[in-house]
C-alpha positions as CSV (number, residue, x, y, z in Angstrom):
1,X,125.1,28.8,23.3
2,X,125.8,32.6,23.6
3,X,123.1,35.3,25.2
4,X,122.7,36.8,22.0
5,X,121.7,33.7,19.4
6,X,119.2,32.2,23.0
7,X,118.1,36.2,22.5
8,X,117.5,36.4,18.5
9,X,116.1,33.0,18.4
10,X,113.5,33.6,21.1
11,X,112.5,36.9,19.4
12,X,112.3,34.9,15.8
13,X,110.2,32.5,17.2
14,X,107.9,34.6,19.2
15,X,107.4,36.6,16.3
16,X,106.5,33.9,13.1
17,X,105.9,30.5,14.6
18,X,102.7,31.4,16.2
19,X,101.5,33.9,13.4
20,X,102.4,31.1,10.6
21,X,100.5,28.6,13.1
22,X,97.1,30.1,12.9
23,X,97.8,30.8,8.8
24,X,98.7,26.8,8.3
25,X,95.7,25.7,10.6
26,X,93.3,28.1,8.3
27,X,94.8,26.6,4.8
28,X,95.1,22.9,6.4
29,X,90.6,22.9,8.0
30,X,90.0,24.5,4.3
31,X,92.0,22.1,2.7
32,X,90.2,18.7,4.7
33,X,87.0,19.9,5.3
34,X,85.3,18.5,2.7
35,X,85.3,15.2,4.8
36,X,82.6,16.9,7.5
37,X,80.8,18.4,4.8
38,X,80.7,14.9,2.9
39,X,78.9,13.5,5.9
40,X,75.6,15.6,4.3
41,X,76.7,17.0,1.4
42,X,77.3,13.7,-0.5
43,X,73.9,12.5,0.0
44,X,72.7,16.6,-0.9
45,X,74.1,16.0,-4.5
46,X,73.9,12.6,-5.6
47,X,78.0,12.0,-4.7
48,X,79.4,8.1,-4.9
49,X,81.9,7.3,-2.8
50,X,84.1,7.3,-5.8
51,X,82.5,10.5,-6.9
52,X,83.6,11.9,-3.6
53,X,87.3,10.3,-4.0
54,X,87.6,11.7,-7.0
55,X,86.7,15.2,-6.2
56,X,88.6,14.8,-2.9
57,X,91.4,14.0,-4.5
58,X,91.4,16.3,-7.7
59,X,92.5,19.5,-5.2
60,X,96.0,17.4,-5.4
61,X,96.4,17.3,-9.5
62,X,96.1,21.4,-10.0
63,X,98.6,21.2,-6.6
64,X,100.8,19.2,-8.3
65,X,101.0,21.3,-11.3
66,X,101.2,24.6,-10.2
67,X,103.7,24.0,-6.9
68,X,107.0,24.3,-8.4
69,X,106.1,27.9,-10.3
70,X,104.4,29.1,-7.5
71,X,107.9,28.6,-5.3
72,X,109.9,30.2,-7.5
73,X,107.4,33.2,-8.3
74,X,107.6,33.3,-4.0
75,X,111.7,32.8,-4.0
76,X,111.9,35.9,-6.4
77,X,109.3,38.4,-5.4
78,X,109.4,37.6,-1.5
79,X,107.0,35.2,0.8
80,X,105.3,38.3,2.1
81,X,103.5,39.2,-1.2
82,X,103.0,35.9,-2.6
83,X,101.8,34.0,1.0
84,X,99.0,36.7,0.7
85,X,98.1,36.1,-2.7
86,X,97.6,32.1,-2.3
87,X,95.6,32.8,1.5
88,X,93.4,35.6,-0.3
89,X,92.5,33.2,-3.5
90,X,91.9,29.8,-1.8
91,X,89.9,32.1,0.7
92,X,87.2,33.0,-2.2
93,X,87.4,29.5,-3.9
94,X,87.3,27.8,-0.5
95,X,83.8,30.0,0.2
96,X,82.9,29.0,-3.0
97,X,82.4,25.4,-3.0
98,X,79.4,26.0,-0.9
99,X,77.3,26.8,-4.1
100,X,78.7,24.0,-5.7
101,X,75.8,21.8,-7.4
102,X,76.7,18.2,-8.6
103,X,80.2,16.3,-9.4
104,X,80.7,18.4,-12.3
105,X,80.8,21.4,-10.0
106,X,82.3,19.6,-6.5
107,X,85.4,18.9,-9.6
108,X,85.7,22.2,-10.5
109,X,86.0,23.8,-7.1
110,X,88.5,21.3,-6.1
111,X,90.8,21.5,-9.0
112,X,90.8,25.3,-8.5
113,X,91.2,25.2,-4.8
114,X,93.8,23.0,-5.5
115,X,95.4,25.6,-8.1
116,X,94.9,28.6,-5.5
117,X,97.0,26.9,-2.6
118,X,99.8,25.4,-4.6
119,X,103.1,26.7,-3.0
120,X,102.0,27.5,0.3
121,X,103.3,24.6,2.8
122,X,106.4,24.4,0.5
123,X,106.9,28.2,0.5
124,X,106.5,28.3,4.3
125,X,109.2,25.2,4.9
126,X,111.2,27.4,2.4
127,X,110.5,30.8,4.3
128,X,111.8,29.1,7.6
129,X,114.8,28.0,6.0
130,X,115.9,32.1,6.3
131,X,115.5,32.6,9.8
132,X,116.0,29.4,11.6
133,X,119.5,27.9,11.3
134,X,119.7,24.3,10.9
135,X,120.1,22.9,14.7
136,X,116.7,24.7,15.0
137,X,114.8,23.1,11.9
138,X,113.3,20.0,13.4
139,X,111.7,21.8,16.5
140,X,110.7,25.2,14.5
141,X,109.1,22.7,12.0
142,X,107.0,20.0,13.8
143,X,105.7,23.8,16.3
144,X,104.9,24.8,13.0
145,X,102.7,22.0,11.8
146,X,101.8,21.7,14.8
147,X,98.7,23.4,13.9
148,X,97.7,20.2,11.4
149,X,96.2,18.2,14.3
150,X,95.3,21.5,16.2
151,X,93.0,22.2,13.2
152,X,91.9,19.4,13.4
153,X,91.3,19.1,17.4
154,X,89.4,22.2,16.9
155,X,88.1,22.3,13.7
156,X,86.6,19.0,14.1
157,X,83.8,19.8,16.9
158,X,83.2,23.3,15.2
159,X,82.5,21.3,11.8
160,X,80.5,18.5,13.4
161,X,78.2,21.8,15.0
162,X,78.3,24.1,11.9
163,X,76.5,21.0,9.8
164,X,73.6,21.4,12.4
165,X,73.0,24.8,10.6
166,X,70.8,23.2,8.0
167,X,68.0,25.5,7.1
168,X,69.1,28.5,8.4
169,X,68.5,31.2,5.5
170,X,67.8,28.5,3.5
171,X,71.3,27.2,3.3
172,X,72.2,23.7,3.6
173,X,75.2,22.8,7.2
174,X,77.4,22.1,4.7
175,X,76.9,24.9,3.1
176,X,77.1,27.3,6.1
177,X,80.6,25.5,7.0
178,X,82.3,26.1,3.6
179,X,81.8,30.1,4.2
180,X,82.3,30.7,7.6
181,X,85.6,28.7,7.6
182,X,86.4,30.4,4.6
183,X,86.3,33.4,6.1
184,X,89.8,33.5,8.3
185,X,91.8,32.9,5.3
186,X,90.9,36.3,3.7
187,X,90.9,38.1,6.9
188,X,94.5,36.4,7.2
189,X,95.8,37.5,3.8
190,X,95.4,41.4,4.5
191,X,97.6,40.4,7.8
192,X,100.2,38.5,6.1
193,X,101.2,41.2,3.7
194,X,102.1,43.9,6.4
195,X,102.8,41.3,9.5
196,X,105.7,39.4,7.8
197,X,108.7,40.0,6.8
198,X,110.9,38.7,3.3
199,X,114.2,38.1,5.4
200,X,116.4,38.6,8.4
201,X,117.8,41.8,6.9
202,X,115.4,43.9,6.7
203,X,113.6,42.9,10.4
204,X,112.7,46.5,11.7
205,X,111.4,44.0,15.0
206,X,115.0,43.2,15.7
207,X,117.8,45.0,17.3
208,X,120.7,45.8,15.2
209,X,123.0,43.1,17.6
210,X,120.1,40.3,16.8
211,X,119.8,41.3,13.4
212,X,123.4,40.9,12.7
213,X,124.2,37.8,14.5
214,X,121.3,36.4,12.2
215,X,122.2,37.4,9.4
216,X,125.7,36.4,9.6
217,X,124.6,33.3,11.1
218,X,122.4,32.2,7.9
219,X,125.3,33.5,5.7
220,X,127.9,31.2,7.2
221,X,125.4,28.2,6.8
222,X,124.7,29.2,3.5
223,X,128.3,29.3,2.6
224,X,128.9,26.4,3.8
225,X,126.2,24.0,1.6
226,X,127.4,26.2,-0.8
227,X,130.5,24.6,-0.8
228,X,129.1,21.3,-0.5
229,X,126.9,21.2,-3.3
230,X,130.0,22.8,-5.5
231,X,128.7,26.6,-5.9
232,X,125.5,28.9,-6.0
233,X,122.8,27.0,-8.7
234,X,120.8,29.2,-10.3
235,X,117.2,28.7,-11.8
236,X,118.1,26.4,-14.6
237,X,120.7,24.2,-12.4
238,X,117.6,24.7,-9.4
239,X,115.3,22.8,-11.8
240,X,117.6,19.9,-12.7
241,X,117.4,19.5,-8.6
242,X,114.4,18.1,-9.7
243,X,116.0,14.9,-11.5
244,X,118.9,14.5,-8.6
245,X,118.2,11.0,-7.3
246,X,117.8,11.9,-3.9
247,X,114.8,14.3,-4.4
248,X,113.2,11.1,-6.2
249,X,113.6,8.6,-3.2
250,X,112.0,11.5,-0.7
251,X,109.7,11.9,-3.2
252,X,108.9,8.5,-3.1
253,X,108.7,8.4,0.8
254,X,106.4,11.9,0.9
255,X,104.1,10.1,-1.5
256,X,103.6,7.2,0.7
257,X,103.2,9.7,4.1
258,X,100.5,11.5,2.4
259,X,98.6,8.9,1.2
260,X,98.4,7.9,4.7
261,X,97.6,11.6,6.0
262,X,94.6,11.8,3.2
263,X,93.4,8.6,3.6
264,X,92.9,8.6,7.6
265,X,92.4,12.7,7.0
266,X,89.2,12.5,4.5
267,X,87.3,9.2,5.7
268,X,87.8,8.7,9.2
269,X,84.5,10.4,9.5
270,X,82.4,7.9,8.0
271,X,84.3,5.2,9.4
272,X,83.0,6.4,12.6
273,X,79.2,7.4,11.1
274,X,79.5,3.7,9.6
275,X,79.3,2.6,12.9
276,X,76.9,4.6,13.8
277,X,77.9,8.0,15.5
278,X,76.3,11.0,15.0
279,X,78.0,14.3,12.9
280,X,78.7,16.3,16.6
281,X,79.9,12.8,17.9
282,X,82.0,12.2,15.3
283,X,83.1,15.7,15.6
284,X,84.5,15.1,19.3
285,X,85.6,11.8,18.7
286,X,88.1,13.2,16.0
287,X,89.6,15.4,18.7
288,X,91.2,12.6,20.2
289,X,93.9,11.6,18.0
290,X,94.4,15.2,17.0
291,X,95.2,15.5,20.4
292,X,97.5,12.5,20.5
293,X,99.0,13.5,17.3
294,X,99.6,17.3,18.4
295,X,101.2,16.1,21.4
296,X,103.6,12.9,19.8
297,X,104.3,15.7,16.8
298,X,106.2,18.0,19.5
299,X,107.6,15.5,21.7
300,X,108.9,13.4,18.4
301,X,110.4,16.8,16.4
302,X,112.2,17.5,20.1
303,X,113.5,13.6,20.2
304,X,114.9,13.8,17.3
305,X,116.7,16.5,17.9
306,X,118.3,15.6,21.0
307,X,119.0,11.9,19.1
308,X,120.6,13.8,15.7
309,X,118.8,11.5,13.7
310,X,115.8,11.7,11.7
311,X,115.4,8.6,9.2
312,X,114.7,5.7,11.9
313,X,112.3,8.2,14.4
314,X,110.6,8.9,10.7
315,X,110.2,5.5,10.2
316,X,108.8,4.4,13.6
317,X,106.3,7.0,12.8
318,X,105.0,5.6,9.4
319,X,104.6,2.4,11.0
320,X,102.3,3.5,13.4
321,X,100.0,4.9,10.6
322,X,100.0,1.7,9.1
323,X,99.4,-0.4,12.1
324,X,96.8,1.8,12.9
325,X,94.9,1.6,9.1
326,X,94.4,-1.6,9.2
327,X,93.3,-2.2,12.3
328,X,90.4,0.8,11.6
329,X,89.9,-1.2,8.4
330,X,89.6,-4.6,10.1
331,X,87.3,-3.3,13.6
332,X,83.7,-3.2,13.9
333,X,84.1,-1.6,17.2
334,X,83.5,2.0,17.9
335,X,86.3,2.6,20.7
336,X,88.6,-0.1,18.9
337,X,88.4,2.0,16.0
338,X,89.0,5.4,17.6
339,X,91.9,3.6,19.3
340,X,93.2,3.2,15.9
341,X,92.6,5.8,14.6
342,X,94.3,7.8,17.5
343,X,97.6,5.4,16.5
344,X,97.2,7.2,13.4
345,X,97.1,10.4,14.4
346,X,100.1,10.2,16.3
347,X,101.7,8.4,13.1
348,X,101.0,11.2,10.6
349,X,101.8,14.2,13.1
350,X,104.8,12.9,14.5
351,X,105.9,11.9,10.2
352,X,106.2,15.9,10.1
353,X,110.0,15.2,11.0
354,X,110.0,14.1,7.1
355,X,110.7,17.9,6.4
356,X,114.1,18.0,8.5
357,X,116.0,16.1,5.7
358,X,115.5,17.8,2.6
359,X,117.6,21.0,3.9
360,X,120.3,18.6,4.2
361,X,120.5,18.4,1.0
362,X,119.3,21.9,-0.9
363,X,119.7,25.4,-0.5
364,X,118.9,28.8,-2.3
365,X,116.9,28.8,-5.1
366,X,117.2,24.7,-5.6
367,X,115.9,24.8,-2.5
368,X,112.2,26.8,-2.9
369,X,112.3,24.3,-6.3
370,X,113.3,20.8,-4.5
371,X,111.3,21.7,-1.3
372,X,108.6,22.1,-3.9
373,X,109.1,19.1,-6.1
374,X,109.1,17.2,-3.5
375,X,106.1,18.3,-2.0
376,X,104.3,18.5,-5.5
377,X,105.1,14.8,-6.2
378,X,104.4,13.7,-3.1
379,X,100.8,15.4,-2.9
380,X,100.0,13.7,-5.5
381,X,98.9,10.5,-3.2
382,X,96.2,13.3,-1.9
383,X,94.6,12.2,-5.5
384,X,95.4,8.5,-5.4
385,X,94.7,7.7,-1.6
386,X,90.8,9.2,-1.3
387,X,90.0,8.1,-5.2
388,X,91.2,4.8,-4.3
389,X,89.5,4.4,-1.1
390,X,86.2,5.5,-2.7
391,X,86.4,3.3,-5.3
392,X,87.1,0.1,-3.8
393,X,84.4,1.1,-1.2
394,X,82.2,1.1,-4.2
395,X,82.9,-1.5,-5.7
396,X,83.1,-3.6,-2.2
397,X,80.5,-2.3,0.0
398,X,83.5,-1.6,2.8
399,X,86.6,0.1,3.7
400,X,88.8,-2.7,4.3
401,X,90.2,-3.0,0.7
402,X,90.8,0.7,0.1
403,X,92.6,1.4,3.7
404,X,94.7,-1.8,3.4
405,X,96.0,-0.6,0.2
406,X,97.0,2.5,1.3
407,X,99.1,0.7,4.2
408,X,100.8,-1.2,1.8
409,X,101.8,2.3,-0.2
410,X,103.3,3.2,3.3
411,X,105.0,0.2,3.8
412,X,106.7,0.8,0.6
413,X,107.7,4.1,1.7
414,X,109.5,2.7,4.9
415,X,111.7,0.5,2.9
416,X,112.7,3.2,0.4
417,X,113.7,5.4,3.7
418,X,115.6,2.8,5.3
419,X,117.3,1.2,2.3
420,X,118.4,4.4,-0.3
421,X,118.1,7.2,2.0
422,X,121.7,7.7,4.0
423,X,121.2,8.8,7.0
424,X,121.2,12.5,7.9
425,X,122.8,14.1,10.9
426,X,123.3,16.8,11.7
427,X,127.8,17.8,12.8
428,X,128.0,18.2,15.8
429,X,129.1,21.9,16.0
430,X,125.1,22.5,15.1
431,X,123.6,19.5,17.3
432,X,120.0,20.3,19.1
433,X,119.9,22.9,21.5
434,X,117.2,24.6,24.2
435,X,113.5,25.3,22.4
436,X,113.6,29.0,21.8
């Protein structure tokens, strides 16, 4: 590796991984918080568990929808603008919900939170694709969502304490914890639109020697899937990525890793104030597998690296979610069930390696659409998984039904991965190199 890419790639780094970090950590507590607040709020309002699935889940449909658009609005007027546009409206909606007043209401809020950050995660995976060539993807990724259990290993013990704000100008905890975690995303949003910048080109931050080796760089990559995929797509051809086979089998997988995510991410809380844990208890307690999982994410994106292979280190990761469900659905032990629920955590943090393999495959504008799709379709389990769960709680007086089912969706997932998905590595030529 010459001075100049170990140089450019540093700078890169230094520059958006830590920036798009604390932006990803904002969107991801905003997006999952409603599982602290439903430790109070549910009772507040009158909410079922099924009532709470629902509206837990409904953020996902308006997702769904409004995904694929909102990556090709961002692919043709530039992630700088269009980053700050989705931060600055989930921001307000996100504030929002803490005026919300019965299911009717919680619904509403969700659906439109849902709308407002539709295209972000996608647009992000999409935006790295421009300044990170491909030996750098599984590392640059997993530092990136890296900041999904380190919102969690923060955000946790800062929800669990903001909920002890009841009362306080006559506002309810969960109340108070919707606005002042809404808060960062609109602050952010004013940040995003003069701190990044579209692509390598037009980086004033980089020398003309780093800008050029980048840029030639990405354009020889480029070229080169280009050639693979038989010429430059445009829009229309972009959107029939949508029906290429492949994009339905990682479809398929993302569905299954998601439903696992969401259904660990919105009720491990009252698992653990089932058995009888207080909201700032349950608050630390949640730091540990966010911990676990923050660590295993790294160490797995790096592993895979070095190994040039992503389907089997994907898979070992799923499984561990799905050990780990069940065994939280099947103990009645506090520390058994943190200890699962820490297997877990690793599982769903270290599954972020999913991401590596659909630039394998796409590139330019089918890209921003099948990075999107995929995404969209998957996120769709974020409806499915906490509806489920709440339901069959409901309807059973327990857990066990609702997280076994979501183990078996996850299950399904690993045998697409392993049986239609070929496996991707990376040539040689672009094999894993130093962490910039």
């Amino acid at each position: 590796m010459s001075d100049i890419e170990t140089r450019t790639m540093r700078h890169v780094f230094l520059r958006l991984i830590p920036f798009l970090m604390v932006c990803y950590f904002v969107a991801y507590l905003d997006r999952v918080n409603v599982s602290f607040a439903s430790l109070t709020m549910n009772k507040d309002l009158g909410l079922s568990s099924a009532a709470y699935g629902f509206g837990a889940g409904v953020f996902f449909i308006s997702y769904f929808l409004m995904e694929v658009p909102s990556n090709i609005i961002l692919e043709r007027v530039g992630a700088r603008r269009w980053i700050a546009r989705i931060m600055l409206t989930w921001g307000i909606i996100s504030g929002g919900m803490a005026f919300i007043q019965g299911e009717k209401s919680f619904y509403v809020m969700r659906f439109l939170l849902g709308a407002a950050e539709a295209g972000f995660f996608p647009g992000i995976i999409y935006y790295l694709g421009l300044w990170f060539p491909s030996a750098y993807r599984g590392r640059i990724i997993t530092a990136f969502m890296f900041a999904i259990p380190l919102s969690s290993m923060i955000g946790s013990p800062i929800s669990g304490t903001l909920l002890g704000l009841d009362g306080l100008m006559g506002l309810k905890g969960w109340q108070w914890l919707y606005i002042i975690e809404a808060a960062p995303a609109i602050i952010l949003s004013i940040c995003v639109f003069f701190y990044l910048t579209d692509k390598p080109a037009e980086a004033k931050w980089l020398s003309s020697e780093e800008k050029m080796w980048l840029t030639n760089r990405m354009s020889q990559e480029e070229l080169q899937q280009h050639s693979a995929a038989g010429g430059h797509p445009g829009f229309g051809e972009a959107l029939k990525t949508l029906a290429r086979p492949i994009i339905l089998y990682l479809s398929a997988v993302y569905f299954a890793l998601a439903a696992l995510n969401y259904g660990f991410g919105f009720f491990a809380p009252q698992l653990l104030s089932a058995l009888g844990m207080g909201n700032q208890a349950i608050g630390w307690a949640m730091t540990i597998p966010s911990a676990v999982g923050a660590i295993g994410m790294l160490l797995w994106g790096r592993h895979s690296d070095a190994k040039n292979e992503r389907r089997l280190h994907l898979a070992v990761a799923a499984m561990c979610s799905v050990v780990g469900l069940i065994g939280a659905a099947v103990s009645h032990d506090v520390y058994i069930t943190i200890a699962c629920l820490t297997l877990v955590g690793f599982g769903v943090s270290a599954a972020t390696i999913f991401w590596t393999i659909p630039g394998s495959f796409l590139t330019g504008a089918a890209a921003a659409a099948g990075i999107a799709g995929i995404s969209s379709i998957g996120q769709l389990a974020g409806f499915v998984s906490p509806f489920a769960i709440g339901y069959l709680k409901d309807a059973t007086g327990q857990f066990l039904s609702g997280l076994v089912a979501v183990a078996c969706v996850g299950v399904i997932g690993i045998v697409i991965l392993l049986a239609l998905i070929r496996p991707d590595r990376t040539p040689a030529s672009q094999s894993a190199v130093a962490h910039p």
